[in-house]
N, CA, C and O of each residue as an XYZ file, in Angstrom:
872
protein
N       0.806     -1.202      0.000
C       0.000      0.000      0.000
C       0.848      1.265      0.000
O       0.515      2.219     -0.702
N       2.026      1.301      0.833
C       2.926      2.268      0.783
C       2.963      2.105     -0.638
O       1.910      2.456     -1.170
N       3.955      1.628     -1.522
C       4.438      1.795     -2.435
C       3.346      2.586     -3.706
O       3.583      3.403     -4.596
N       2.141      1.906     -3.276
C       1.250      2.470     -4.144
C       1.197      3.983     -3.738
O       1.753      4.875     -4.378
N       0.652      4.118     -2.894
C       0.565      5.981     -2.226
C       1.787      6.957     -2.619
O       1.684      8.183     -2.681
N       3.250      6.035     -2.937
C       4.359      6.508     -3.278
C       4.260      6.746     -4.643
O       4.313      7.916     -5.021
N       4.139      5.937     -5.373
C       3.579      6.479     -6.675
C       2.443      7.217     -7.272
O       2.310      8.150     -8.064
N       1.806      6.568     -6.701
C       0.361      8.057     -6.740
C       0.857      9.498     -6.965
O       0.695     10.283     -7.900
N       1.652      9.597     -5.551
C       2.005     10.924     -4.919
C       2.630     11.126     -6.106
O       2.066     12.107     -6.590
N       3.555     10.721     -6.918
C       4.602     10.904     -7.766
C       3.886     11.310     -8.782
O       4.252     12.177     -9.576
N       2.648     10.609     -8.823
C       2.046     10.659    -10.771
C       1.225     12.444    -10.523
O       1.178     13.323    -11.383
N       0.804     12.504     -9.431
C       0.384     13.603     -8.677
C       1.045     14.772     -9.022
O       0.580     15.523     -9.880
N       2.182     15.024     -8.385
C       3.135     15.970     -8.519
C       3.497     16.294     -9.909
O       3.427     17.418    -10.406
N       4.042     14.799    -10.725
C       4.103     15.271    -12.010
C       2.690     15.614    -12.869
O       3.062     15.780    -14.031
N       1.310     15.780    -12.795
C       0.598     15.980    -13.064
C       0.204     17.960    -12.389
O      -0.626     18.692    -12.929
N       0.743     18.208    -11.626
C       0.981     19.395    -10.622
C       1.532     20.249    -11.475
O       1.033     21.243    -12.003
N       2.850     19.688    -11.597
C       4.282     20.466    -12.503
C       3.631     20.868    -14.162
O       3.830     21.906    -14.793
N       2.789     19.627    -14.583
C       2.750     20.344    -16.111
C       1.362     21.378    -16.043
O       1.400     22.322    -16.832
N       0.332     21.286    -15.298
C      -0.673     22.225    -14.788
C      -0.281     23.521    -14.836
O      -0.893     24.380    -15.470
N       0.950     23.763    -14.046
C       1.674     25.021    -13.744
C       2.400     25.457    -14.706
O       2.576     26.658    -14.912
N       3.004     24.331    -15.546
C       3.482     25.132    -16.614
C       3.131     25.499    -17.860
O       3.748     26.167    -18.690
N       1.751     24.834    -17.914
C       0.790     25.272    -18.554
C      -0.122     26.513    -18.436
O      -0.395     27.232    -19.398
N      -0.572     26.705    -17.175
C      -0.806     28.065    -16.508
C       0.028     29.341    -17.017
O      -0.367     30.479    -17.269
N       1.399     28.740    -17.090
C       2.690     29.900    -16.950
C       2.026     30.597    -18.601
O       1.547     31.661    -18.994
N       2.412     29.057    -19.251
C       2.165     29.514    -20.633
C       1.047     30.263    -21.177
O       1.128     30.880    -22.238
N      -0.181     30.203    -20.330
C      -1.301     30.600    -20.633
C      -1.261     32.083    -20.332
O      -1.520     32.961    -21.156
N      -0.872     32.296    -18.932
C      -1.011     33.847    -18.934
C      -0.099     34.303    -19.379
O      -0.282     35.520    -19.343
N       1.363     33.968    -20.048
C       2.196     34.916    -21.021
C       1.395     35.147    -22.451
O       1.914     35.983    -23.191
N       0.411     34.620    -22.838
C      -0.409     34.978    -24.148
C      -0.720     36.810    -24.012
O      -0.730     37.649    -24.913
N      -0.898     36.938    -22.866
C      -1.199     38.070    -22.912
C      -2.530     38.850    -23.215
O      -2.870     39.799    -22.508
N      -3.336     38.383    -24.377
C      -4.496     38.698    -24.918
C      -5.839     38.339    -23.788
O      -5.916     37.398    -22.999
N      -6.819     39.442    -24.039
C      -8.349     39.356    -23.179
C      -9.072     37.762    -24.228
O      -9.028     37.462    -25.421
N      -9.533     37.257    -23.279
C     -10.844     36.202    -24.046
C     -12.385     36.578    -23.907
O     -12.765     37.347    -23.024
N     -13.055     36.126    -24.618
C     -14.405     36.216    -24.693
C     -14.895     35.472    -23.176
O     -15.811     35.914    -22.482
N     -14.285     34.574    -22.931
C     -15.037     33.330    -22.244
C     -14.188     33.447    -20.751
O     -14.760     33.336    -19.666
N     -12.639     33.705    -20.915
C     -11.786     32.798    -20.020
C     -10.911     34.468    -19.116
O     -10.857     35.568    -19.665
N     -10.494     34.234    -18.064
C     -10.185     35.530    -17.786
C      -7.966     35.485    -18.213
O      -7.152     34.590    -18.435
N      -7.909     37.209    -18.094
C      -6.807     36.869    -18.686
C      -5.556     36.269    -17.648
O      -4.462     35.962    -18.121
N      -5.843     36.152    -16.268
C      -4.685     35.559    -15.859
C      -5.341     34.294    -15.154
O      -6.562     34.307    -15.001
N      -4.493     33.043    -14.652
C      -5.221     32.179    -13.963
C      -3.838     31.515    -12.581
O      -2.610     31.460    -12.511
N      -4.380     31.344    -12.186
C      -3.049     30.786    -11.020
C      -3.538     28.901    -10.565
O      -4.457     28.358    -11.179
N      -3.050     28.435     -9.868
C      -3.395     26.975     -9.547
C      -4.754     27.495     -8.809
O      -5.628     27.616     -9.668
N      -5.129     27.769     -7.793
C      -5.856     27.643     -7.079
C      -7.005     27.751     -7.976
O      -7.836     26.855     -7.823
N      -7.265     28.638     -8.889
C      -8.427     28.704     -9.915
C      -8.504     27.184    -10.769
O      -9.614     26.782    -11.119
N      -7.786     26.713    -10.950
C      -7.836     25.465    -11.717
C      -7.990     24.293    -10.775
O      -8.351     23.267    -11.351
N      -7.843     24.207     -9.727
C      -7.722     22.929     -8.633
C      -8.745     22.200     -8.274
O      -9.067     21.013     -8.222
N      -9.517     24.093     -7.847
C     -11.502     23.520     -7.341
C     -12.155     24.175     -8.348
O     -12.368     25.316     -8.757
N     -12.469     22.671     -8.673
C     -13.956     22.459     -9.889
C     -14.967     22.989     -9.645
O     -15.926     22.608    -10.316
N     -15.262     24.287     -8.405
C     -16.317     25.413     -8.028
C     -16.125     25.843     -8.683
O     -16.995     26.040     -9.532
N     -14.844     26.344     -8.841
C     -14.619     27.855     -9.624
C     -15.556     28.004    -10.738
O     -16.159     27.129    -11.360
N     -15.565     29.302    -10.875
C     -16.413     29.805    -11.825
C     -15.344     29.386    -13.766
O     -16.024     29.439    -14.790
N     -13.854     29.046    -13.873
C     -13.648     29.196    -14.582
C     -14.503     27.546    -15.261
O     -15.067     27.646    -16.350
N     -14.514     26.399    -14.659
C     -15.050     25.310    -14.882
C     -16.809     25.634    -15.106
O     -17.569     25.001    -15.839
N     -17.031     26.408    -14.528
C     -18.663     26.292    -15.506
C     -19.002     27.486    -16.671
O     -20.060     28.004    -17.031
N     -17.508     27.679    -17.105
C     -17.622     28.069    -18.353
C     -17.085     27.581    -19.602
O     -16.959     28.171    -20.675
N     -16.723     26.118    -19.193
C     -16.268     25.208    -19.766
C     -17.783     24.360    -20.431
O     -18.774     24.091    -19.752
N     -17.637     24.116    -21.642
C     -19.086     23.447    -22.236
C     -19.179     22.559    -22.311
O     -19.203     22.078    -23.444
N     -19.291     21.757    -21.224
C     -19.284     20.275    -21.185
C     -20.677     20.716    -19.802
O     -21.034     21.791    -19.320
N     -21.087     19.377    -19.587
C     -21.654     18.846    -18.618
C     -21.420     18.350    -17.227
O     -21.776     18.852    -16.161
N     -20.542     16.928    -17.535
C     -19.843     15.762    -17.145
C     -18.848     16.122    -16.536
O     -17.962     16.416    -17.339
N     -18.384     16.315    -14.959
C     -16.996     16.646    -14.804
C     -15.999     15.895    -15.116
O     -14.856     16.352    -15.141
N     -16.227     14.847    -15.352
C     -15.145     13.936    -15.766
C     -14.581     14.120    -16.963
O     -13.500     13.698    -17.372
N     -15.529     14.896    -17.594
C     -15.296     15.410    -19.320
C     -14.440     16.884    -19.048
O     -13.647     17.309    -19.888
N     -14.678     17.500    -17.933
C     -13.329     18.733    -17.566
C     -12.305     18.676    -18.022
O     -11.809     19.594    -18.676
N     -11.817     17.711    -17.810
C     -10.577     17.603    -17.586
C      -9.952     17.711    -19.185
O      -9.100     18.427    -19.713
N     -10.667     16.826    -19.565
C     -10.271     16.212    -21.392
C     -10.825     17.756    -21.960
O     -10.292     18.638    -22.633
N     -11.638     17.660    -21.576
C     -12.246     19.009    -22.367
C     -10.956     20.368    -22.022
O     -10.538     21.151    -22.874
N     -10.637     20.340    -20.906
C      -9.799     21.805    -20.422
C      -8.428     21.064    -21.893
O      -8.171     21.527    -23.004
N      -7.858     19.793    -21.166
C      -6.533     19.227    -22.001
C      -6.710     19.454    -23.133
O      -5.591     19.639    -23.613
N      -7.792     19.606    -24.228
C      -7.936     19.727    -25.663
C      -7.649     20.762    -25.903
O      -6.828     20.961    -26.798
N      -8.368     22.089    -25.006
C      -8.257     23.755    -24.804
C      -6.748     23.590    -24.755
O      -6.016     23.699    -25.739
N      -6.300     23.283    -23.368
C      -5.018     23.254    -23.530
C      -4.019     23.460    -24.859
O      -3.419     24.443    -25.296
N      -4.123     22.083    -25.290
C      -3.267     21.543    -26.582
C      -3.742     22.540    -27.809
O      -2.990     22.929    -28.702
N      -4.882     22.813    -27.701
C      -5.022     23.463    -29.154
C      -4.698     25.639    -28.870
O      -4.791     26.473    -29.771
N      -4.408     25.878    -27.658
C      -4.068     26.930    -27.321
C      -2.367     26.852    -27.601
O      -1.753     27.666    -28.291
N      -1.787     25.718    -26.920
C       0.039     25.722    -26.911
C       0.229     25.779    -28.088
O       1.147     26.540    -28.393
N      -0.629     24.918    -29.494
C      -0.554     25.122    -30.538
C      -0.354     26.256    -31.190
O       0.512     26.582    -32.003
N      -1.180     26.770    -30.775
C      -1.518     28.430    -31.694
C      -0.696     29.215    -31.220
O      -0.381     30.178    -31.919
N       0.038     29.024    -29.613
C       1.234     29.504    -29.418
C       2.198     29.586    -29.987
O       2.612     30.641    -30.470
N       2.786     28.461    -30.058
C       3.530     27.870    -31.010
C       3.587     28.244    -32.494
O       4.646     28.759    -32.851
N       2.836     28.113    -33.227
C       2.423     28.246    -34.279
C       2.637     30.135    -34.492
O       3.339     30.644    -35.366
N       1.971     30.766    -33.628
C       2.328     32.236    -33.498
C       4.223     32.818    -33.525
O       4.737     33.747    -34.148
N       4.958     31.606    -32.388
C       6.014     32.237    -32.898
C       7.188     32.060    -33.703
O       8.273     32.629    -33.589
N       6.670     30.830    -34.876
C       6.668     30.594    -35.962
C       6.742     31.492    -36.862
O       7.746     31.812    -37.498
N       5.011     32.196    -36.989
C       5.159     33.324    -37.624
C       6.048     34.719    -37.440
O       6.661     35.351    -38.300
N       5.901     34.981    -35.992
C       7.069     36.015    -35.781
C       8.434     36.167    -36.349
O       8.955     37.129    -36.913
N       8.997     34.689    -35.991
C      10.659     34.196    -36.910
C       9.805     34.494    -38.507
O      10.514     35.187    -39.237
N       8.766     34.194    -39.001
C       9.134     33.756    -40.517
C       8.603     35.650    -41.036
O       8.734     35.953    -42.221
N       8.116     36.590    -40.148
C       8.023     37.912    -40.239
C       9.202     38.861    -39.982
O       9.312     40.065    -40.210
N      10.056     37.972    -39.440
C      11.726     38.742    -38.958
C      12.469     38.327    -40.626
O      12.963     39.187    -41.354
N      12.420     37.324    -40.861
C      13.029     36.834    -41.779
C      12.456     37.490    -43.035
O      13.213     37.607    -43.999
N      11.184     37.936    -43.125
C      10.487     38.698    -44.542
C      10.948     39.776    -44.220
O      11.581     39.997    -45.253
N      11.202     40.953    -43.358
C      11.603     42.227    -43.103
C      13.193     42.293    -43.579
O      13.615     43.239    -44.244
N      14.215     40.927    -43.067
C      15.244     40.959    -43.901
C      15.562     40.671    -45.252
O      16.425     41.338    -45.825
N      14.994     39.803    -45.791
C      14.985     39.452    -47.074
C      14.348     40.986    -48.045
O      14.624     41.321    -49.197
N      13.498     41.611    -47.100
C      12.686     42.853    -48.080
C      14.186     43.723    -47.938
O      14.960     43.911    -48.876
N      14.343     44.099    -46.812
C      15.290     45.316    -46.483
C      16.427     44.640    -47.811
O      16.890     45.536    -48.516
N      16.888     43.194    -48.185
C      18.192     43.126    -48.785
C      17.752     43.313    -50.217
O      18.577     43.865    -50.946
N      16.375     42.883    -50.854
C      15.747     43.096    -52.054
C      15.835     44.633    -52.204
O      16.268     44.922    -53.319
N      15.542     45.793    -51.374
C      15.312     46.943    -51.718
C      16.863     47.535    -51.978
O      16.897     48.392    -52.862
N      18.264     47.189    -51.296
C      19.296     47.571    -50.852
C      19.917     46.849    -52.544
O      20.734     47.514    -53.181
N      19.458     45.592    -53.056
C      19.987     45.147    -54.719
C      19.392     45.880    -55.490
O      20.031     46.075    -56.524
N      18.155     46.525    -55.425
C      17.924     47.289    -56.386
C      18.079     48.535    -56.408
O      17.847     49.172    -57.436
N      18.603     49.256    -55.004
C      19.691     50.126    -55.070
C      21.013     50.318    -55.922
O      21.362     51.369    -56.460
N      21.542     49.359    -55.939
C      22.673     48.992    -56.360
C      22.772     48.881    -57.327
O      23.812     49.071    -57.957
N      21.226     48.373    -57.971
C      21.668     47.862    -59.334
C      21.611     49.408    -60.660
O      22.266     49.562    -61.691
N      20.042     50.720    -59.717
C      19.994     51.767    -60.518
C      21.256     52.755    -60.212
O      21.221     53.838    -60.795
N      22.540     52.452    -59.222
C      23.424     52.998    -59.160
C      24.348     52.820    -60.425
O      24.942     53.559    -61.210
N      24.181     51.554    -60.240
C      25.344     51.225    -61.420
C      24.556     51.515    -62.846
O      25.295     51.768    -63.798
N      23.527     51.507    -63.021
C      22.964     51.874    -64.374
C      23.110     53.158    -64.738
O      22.997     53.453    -65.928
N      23.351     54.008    -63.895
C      23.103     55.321    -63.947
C      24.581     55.956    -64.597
O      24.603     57.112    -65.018
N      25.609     55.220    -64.626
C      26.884     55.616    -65.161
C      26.692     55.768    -66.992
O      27.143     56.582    -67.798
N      26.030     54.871    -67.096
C      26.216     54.288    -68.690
C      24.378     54.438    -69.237
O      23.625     53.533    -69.598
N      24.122     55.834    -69.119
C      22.215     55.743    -69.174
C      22.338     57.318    -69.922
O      23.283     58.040    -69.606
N      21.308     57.785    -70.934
C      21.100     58.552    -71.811
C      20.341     59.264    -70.348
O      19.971     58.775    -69.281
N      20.332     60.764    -70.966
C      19.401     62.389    -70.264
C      18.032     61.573    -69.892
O      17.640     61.450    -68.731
N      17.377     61.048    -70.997
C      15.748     61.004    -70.428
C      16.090     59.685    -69.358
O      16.200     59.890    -68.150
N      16.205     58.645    -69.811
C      16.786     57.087    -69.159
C      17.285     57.499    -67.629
O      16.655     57.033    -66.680
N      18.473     58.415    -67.382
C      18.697     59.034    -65.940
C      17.778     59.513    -65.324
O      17.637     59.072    -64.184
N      16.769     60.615    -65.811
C      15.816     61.013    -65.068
C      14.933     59.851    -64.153
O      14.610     59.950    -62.970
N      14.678     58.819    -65.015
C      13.742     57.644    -64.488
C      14.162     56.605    -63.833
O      13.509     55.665    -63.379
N      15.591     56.867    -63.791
C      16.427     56.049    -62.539
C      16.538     57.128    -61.225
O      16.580     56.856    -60.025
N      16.567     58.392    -61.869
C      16.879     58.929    -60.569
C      15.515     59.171    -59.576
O      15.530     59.376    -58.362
N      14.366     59.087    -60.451
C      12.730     58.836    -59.828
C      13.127     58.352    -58.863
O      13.256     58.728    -57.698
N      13.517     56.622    -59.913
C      13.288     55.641    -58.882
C      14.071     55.284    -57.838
O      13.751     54.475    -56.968
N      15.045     55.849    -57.909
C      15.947     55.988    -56.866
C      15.774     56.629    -55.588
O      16.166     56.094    -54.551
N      14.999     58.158    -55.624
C      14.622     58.097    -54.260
C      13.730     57.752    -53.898
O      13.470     58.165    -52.768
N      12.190     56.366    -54.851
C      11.547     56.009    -54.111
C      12.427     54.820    -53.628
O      11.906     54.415    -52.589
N      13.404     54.167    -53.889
C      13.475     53.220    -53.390
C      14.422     53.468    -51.980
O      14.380     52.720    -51.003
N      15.345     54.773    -52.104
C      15.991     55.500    -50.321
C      14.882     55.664    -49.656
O      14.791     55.014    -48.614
N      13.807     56.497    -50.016
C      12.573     56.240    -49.125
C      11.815     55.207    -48.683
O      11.368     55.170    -47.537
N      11.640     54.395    -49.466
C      11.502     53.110    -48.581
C      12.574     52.302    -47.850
O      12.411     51.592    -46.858
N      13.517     52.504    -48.417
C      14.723     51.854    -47.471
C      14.557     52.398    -46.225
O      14.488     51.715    -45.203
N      14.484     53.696    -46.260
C      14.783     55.066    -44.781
C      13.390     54.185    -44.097
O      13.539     53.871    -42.916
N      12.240     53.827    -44.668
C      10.946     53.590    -43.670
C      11.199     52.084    -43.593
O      10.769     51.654    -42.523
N      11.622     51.349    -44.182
C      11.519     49.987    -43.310
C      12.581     50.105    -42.514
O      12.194     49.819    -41.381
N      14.174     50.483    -42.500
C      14.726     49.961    -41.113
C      14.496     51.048    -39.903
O      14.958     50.839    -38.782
N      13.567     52.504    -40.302
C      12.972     52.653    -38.821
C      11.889     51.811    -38.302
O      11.857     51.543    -37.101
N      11.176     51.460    -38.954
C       9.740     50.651    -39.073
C       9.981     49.092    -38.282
O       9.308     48.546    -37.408
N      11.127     48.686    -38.930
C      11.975     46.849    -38.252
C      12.970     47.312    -37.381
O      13.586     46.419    -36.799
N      13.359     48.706    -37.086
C      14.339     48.772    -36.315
C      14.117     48.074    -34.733
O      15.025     47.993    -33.906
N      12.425     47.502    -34.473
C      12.938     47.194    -32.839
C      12.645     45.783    -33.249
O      12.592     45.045    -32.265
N      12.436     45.166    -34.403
C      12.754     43.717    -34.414
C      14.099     43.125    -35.125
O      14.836     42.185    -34.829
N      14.102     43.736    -35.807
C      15.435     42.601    -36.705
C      16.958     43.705    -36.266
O      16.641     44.815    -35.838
N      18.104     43.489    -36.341
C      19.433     44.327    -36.362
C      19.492     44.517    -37.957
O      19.495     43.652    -38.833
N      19.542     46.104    -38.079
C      19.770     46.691    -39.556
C      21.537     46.751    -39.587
O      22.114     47.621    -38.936
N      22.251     45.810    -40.349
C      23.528     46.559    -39.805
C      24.371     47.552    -40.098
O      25.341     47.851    -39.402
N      23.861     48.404    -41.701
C      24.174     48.984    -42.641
C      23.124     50.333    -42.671
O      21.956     50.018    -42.897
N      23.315     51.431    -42.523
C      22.513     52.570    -42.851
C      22.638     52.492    -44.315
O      23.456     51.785    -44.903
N      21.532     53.480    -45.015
C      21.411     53.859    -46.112
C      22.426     55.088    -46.700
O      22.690     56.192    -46.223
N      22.924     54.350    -48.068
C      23.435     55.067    -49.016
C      22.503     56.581    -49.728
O      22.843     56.798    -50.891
N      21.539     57.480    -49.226
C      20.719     58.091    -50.128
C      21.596     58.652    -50.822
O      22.258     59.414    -50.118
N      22.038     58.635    -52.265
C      22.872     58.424    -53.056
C      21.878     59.718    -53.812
O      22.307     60.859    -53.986
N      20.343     59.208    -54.242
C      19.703     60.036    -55.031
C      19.738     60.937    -54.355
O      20.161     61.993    -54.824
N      19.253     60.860    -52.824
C      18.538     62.196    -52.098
C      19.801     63.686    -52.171
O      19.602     64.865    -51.881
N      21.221     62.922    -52.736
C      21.816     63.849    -52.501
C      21.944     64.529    -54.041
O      22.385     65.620    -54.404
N      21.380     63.430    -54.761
C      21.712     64.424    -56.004
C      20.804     65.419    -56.465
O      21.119     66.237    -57.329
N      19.492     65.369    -55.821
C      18.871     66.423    -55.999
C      18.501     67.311    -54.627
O      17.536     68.067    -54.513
N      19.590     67.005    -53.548
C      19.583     67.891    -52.951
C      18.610     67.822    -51.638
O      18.410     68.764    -50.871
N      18.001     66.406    -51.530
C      16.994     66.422    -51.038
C      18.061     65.556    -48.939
O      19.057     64.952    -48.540
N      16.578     66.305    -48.398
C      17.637     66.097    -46.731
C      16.295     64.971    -46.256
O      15.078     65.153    -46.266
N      17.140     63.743    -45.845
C      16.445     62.486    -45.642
C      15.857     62.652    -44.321
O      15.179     61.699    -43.938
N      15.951     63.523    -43.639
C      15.160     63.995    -42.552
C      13.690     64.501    -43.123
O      12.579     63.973    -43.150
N      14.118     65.545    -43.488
C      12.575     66.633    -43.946
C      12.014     65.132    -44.677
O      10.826     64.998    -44.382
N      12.406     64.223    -45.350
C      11.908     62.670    -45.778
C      10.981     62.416    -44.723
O       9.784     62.658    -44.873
N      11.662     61.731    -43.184
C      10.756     61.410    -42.540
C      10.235     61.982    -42.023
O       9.120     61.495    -41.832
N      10.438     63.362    -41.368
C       9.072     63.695    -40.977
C       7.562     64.034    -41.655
O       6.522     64.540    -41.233
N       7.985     63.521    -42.834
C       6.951     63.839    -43.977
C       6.291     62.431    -44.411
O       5.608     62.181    -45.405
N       6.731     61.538    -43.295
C       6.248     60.300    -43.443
C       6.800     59.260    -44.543
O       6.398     58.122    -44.786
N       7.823     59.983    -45.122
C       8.663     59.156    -46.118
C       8.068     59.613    -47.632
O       8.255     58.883    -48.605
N       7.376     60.820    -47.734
C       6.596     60.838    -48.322
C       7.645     61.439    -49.554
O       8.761     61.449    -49.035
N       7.720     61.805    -50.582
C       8.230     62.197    -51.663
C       8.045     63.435    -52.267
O       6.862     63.600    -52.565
N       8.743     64.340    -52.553
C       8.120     65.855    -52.992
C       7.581     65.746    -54.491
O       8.167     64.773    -54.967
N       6.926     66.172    -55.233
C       6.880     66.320    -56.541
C       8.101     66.970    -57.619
O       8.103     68.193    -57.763
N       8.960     66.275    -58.244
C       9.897     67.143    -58.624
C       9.766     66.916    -60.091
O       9.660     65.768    -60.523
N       9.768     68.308    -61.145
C       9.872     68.264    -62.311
C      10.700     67.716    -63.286
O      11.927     67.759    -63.198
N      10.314     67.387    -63.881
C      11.019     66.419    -64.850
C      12.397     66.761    -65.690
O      13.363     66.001    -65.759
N      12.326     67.662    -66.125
C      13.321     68.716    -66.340
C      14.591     68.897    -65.422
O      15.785     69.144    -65.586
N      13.635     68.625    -64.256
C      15.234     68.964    -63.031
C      15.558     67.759    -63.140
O      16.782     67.645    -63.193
N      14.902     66.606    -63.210
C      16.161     65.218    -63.064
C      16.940     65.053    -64.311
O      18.116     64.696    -64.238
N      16.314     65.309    -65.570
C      17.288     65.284    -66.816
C      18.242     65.815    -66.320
O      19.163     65.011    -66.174
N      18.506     66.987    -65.924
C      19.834     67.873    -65.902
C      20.767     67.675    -64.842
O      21.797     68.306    -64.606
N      20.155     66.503    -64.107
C      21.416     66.162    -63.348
C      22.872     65.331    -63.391
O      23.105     64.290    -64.005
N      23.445     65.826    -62.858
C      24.786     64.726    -62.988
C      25.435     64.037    -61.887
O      25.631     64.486    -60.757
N      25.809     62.661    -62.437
C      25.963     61.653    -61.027
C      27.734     61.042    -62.090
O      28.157     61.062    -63.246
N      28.175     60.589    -60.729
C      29.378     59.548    -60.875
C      29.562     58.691    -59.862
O      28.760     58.737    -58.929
N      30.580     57.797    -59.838
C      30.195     56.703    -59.002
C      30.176     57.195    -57.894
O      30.504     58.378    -57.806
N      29.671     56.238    -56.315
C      29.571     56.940    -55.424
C      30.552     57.096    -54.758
O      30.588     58.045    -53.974
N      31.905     55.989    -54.903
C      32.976     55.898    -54.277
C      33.936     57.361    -54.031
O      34.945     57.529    -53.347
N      33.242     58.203    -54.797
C      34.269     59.508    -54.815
C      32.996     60.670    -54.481
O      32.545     61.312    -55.429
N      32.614     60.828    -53.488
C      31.527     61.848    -52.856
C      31.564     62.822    -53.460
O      30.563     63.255    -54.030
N      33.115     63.622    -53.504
C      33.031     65.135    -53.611
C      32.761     65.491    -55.187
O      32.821     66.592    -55.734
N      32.435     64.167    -55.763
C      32.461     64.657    -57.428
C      30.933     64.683    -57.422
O      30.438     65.244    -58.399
N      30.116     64.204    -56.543
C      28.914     64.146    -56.958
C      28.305     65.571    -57.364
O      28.657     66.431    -56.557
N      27.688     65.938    -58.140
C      27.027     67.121    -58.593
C      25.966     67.524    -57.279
O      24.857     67.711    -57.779
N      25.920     67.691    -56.024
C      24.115     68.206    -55.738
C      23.566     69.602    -56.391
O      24.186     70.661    -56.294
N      22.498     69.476    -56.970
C      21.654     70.756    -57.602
C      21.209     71.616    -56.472
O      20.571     71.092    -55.559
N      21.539     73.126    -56.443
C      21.248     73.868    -55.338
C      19.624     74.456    -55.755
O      19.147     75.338    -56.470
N      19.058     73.219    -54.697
C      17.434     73.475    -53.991
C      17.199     74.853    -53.536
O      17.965     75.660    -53.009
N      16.339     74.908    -53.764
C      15.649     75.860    -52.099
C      13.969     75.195    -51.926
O      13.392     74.560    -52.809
N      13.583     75.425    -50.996
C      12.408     75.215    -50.724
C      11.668     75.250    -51.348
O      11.026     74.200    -51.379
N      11.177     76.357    -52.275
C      10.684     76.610    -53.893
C      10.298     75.000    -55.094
O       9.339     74.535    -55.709
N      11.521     74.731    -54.886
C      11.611     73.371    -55.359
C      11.122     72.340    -55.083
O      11.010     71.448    -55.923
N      10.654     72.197    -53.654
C      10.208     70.969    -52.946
C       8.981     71.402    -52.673
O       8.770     72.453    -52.067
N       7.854     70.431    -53.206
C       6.491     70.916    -52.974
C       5.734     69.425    -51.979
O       4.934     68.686    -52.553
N       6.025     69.240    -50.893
C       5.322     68.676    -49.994
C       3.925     68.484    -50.047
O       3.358     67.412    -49.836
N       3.354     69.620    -50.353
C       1.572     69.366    -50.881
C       0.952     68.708    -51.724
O      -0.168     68.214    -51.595
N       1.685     68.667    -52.674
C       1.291     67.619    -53.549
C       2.279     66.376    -54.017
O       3.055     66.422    -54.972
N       2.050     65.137    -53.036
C       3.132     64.236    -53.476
C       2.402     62.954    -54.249
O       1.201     62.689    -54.316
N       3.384     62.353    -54.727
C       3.128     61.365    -55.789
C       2.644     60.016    -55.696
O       3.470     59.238    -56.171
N       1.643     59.467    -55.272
C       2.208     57.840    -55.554
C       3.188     57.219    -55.747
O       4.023     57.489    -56.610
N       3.240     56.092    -54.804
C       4.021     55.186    -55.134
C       4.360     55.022    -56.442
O       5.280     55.548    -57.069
N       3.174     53.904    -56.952
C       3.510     53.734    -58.417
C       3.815     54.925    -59.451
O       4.498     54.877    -60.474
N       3.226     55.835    -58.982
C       3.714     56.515    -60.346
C       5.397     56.782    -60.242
O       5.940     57.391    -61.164
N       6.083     56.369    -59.246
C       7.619     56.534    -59.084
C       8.295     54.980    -59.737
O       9.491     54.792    -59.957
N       7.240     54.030    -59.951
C       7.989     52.741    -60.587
C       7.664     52.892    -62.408
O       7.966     52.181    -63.367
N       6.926     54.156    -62.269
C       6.814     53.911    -63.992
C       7.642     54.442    -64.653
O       7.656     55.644    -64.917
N       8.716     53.347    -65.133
C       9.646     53.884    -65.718
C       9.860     53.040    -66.916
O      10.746     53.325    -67.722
C-alpha cells in the first residue's frame, strides 16, 4: 500500500508540474478572451467550483478535464504556431530590407552608362526606393538588427535632406522632370564629385506628393 501511495504521490506531482506550466504559458499569451479571464493561477484550476469550470461546455466533470486538455493543446498550438510566424516575419523584413538595398545597387550602377531622359527615371526611382529603405529599417528597427545605414545616393543628387523625408512620413516631394534630366551623377565611391543641384524650398512641394507607383513607372 505504501508503495502504491508513493507512486500516486509521484504521478500527482508530475501531473501538478505540467498544470503550472501550462498556466505559466497561458497567462504569457497576454491577450483578453471572450469566455476565459486573462490571468489564472493553480488555485483557480484545482476547485472544480470555480467559476472558470462552468464556463467550460461540457456537462460531465469527468469530461473537464479532457475538455480543459484539448483547450489546452489546441491553445500551446496556436502559441507555437504564433512564434513561428514572428521568426518567418523577422526573416520577410530581412529578405525585403536586402531586395530593396539590390535594387539600389543595381539603378546605381545603371546610372553611369544611361542617356538624359533614361537618368531622369532612374533617378525617380531611386529616391523612391531610399525612401523606402529610410521607412523599413525605422519601421523593423525594434525587431530585426539593420547593420548597414542607407546610401541616399539620389537624395543627394537632388539635394533632397532624408530627414525633412521622414518627418513627412517618407513621403516624396513632386519634382519636375526637367530637373532630373539635368542632373549629374558619378560613381559613389568619390563623394566630392557628386554634382548636388542647389534646392531651395521653392523646389520641394510637400503638398502635392506622388504615388508610389507613379515613381515605378519607368
Amino acid at each position: 500500500g505504501q508503495a502504491i501511495a508513493i507512486r500516486l504521490s509521484k504521478q500527482v506531482q508530475k501531473v501538478v508540474a505540467k498544470i503550472k506550466q501550462s498556466l505559466a504559458e497561458y497567462n504569457l499569451v497576454g491577450e483578453p478572451s471572450m469566455s476565459f479571464p486573462l490571468k489564472l493561477d493553480f488555485e483557480d484550476i484545482k476547485n472544480q467550483e470555480n467559476e472558470i469550470w462552468r464556463k467550460v461546455e461540457v456537462t460531465d466533470r469527468a469530461d473537464n478535464l479532457s475538455a480543459v486538455k484539448r483547450q489546452a493543446i489546441q491553445l500551446k498550438s496556436m502559441i507555437d504556431r504564433a512564434k513561428e510566424e514572428q521568426c518567418l516575419v523577422k526573416a520577410e523584413m530581412v529578405s525585403t530590407i536586402k531586395w530593396y538595398r539590390h535594387q539600389h545597387s543595381l539603378l546605381i550602377a545603371s546610372m553611369n552608362n544611361s542617356t538624359e531622359g533614361r537618368k531622369a527615371c532612374l533617378v525617380k526611382e531611386g529616391l523612391f526606393i531610399e525612401a523606402k529603405l529610410l521607412e523599413f529599417i525605422k519601421s523593423f528597427d525594434e525587431h530585426i538588427i539593420v547593420e548597414e545605414s542607407v546610401q541616399t545616393i539620389f537624395f543627394s543628387i537632388v539635394g533632397l535632406d532624408k530627414d525633412v523625408v521622414e518627418i513627412n512620413d517618407f513621403d516624396l516631394p513632386d519634382f519636375d522632370e526637367n530637373v532630373l534630366i539635368n542632373v549629374d551623377f558619378v560613381d559613389d565611391d568619390d563623394e566630392d564629385d557628386i554634382n548636388v543641384l542647389d534646392f531651395n524650398e521653392e523646389n520641394l512641394n510637400f503638398e502635392d506628393f506622388e504615388d508610389d507607383s507613379d515613381l515605378h513607372d519607368i
